[in-house]
C-alpha positions as CSV (number, residue, x, y, z in Angstrom):
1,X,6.1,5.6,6.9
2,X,2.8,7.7,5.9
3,X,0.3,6.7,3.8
4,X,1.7,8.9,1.2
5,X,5.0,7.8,1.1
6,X,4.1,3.9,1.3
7,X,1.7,4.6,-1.9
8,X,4.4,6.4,-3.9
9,X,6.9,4.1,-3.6
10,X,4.2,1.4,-4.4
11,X,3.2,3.4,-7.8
12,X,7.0,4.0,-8.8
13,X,7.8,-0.3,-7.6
14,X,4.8,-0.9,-10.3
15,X,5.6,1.2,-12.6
16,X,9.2,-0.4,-12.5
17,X,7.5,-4.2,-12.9
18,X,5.3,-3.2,-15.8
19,X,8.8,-1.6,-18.1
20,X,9.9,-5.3,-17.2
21,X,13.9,-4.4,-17.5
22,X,14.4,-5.6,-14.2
23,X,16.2,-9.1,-13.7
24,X,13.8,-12.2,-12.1
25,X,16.1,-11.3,-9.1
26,X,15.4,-7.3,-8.9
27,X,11.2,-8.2,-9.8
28,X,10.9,-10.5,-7.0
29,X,12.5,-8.1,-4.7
30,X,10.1,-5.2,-6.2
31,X,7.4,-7.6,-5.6
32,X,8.7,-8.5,-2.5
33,X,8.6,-4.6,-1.2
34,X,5.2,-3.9,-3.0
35,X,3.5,-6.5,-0.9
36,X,4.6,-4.8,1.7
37,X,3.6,-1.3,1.0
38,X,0.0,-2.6,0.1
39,X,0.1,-4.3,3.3
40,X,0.8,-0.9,5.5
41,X,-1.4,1.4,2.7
42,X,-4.3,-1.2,3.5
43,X,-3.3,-0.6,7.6
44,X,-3.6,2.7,7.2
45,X,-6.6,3.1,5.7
46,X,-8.7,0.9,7.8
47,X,-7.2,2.7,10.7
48,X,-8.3,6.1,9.7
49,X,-11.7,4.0,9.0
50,X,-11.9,3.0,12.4
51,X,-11.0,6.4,13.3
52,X,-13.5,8.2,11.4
53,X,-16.5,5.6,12.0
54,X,-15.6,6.1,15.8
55,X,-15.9,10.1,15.7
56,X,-18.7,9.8,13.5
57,X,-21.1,6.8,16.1
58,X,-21.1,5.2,12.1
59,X,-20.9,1.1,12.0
60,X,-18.9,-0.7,10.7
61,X,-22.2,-2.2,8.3
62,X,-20.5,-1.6,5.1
């Protein structure tokens, strides 16, 4: 899954939470899922990070 993918489906999941019509059952699930998409956006990004501080001879000071 891209980075793009992973953060649309994590917009649409929170968009979903905040009408609140979903059951407990369905939100924790959303939840659930979400977690997981910030997990592999936040994956993503600090590998491109890496990637780009490597190319670039930039440290990792910030």
């Amino acid at each position: 899954m891209t980075y793009e993918q992973a953060r649309d489906e994590l917009i649409d999941i929170v968009a979903r939470l905040e009408a609140g019509a979903a059951t407990l059952d369905e939100s924790m699930s959303l939840w659930e899922r979400g977690e997981a998409l910030a997990r592999r956006c936040e994956y993503l990004l600090a590998g491109a990070e890496s990637t780009i501080a490597a190319a670039t001879g930039s440290a990792d000071d910030a």
